[in-house]
C-alpha positions, -999 to +999 in steps of 0.1 A: +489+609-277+482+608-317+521+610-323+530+584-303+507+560-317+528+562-349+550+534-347+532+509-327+504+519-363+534+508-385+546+475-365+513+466-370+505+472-401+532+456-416+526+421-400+544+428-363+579+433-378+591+467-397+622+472-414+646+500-406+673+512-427+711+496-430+746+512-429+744+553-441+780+561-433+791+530-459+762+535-485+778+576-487+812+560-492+799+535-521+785+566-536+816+580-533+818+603-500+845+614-484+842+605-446+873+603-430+864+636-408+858+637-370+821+644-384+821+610-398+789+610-423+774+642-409+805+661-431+782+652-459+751+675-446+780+706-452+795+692-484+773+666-504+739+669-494+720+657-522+742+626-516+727+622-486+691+622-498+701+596-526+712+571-502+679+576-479+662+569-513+686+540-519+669+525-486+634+535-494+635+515-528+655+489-508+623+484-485+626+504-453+604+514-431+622+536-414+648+556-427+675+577-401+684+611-402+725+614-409+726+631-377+745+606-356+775+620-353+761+657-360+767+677-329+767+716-324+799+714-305+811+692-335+801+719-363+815+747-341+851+731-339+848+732-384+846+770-375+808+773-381+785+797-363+759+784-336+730+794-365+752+774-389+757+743-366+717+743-361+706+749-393+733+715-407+711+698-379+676+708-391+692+701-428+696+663-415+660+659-410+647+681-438+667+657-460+647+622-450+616+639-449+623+649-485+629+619-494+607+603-480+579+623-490+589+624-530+595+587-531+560+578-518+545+606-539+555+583-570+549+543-554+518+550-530+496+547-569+517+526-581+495+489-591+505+460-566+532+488-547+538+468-511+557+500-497+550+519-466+548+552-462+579+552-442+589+571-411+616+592-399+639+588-373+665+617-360+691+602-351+711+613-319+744+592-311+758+593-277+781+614-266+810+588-270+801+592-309+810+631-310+843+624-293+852+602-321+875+581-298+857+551-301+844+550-266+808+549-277+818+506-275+841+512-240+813+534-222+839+555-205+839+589-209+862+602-182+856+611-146+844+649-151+812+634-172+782+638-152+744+630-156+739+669-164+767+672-185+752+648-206+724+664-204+734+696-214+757+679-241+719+665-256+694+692-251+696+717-277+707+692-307+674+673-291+652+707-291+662+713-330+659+679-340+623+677-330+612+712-340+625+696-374+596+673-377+606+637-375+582+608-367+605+598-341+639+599-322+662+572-324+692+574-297+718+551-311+747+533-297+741+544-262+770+526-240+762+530-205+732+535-180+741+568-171+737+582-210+706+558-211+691+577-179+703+612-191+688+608-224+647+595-206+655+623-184+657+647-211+627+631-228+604+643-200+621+672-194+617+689-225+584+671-224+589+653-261+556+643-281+571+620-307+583+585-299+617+576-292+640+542-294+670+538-275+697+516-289+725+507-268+757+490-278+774+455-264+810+446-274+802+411-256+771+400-264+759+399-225+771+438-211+762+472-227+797+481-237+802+495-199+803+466-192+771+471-170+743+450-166+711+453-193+690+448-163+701+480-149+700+499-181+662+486-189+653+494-158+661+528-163+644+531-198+612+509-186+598+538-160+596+558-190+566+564-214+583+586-238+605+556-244+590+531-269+614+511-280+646+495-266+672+474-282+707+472-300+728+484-328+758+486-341+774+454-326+777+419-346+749+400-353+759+369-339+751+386-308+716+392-313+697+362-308+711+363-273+704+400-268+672+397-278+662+371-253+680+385-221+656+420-232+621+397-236+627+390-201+637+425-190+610+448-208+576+447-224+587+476-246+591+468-287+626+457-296+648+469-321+680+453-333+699+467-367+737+447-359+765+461-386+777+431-408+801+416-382+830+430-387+850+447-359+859+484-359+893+496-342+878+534-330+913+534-320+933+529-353+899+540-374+898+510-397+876+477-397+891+448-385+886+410-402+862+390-387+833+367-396+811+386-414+774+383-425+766+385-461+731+394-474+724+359-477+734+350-441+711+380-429+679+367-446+682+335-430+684+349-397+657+376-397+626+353-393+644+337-360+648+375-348+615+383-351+604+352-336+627+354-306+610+391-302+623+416-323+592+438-341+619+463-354+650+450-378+674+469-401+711+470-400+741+496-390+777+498-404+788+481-434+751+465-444+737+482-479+705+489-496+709+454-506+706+439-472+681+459-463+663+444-496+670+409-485+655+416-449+627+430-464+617+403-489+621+379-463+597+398-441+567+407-469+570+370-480+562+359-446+532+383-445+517+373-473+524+335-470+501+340-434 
């Protein structure tokens, strides 16, 4: 049970509240990535990989506890339609997780002696997106994926991308942007299935602030996650942070699990049409003042998805160590 005791070691340690990452997909393009690609930011792991270890050492100097593997929208099925082999397609995957730990690893090789250093030794996170994410038809924020998707095909969709991404090392498995209970249930069932020794989050996503994006209950959805032991944290990404202190309430009364929320900046993204939409938006300043209420309300992990920066993830952070030490 040594692995599992990982992250409930970091909540702790830093005060009850640890910081994950922000937005990789924009920090690639401000580094100046080429994404438009049904891989999204997982074309980088083929084309511009040391990119994507600068931009998880963007995060770590940013203040991040947690850093995420640019395996979200990595998929074998995905790599094999770019007219790779099945040993190529696995190999990008196990690239994704060799790149965080790398970084990881050479960044607190040169702060942990650092004088008056207040980093972590950070952990990593594989991230696995939901089957709605490999389609690239935005229904990772509708939740339908057609009537010939079954429990097993899910399954079988997740399994081996979940067998290489463990066997990679990570500290942990974070499923992100999960839409619906049955992908929820698939993704626990796999868990004990393959019989996983590393902790694991599941994020879902809510286009209303009340529903996962299926539009189904979070009560049914937690229900499904809270049977499970392999399953230590539940919570929300990728949807606007005006949402969260709501969300984060309606799951302190469905779960005794941890909560994680990372929310993108607030702006609205048209999976349709492929482009962000105008809408009220939270700047790095607006973020900091809403991370203390956050933590308060319940959430003991916070970080942020699309469109947040290193810088954001420095404003949550400062906000978070100043608390700490003001205790």
């Amino acid at each position: 049970m040594g692995r599992m005791m990982v992250l409930e070691e970091l909540i702790e340690r830093v005060g009850g509240c640890a910081v994950i990452d922000g937005g990789f997909a924009t920090q690639l393009e401000n580094c100046g990535a080429k994404i438009d690609d049904p891989l999204w930011s997982a074309v980088c792991l083929i084309r511009e990989p040391d990119l994507i270890k600068e931009v998880h050492l963007q995060y770590l100097e940013a203040g991040a506890d947690i850093i995420v593997t640019s395996s979200y929208q990595a998929t074998i099925p995905g790599f094999l339609s770019k007219g790779m082999s099945i040993e190529q397609a696995e190999s990008l995957l196990q690239r994704s997780v060799k790149l965080a730990v790398d970084a990881r690893d050479s960044f607190w090789k040169v702060v942990q002696n650092v004088p008056g250093n207040d980093y972590n030794r950070a952990l990593v996170a594989a991230s696995i997106g939901s089957y709605g994410a490999y389609l690239a038809d935005g229904s990772e924020y509708s939740g339908y994926y057609g009537p010939d998707i079954d429990l097993d095909k899910l399954k079988d969709f997740h399994r081996r991308r979940l067998q290489i991404l463990v066997n990679a090392g990570p500290d942990l498995l974070a499923f992100e942007a999960i839409p619906n209970k049955i992908e929820a249930q698939a993704c626990v069932e796999l868990l004990e299935e393959e019989n996983i020794q590393i902790p694991s989050w599941i994020c879902f996503s809510s286009v209303n602030g009340e529903h996962a994006s299926s539009g189904e209950s979070f009560k049914e959805c937690l229900d499904v996650l809270n049977k499970s032991e392999k399953v230590k944290v539940v919570g929300i990404n990728c949807s606007p942070p005006q949402f969260m202190e709501n969300l984060i309430s309606k799951f302190r009364g469905l779960t005794k699990k941890a909560i994680a929320i990372y929310p993108n900046s607030g702006e609205v993204w048209d999976g349709r049409a492929k482009r962000w939409l105008p809408s009220e938006c939270f700047d790095d300043e607006k973020f900091k003042t809403f991370v203390l209420r956050w933590h308060k309300l319940g959430a003991s992990l916070i970080g942020g998805c699309c469109r947040t920066t290193p810088s954001t993830i420095r404003a949550v952070s400062k906000v978070l160590k100043d608390r700490t030490q003001a205790q």
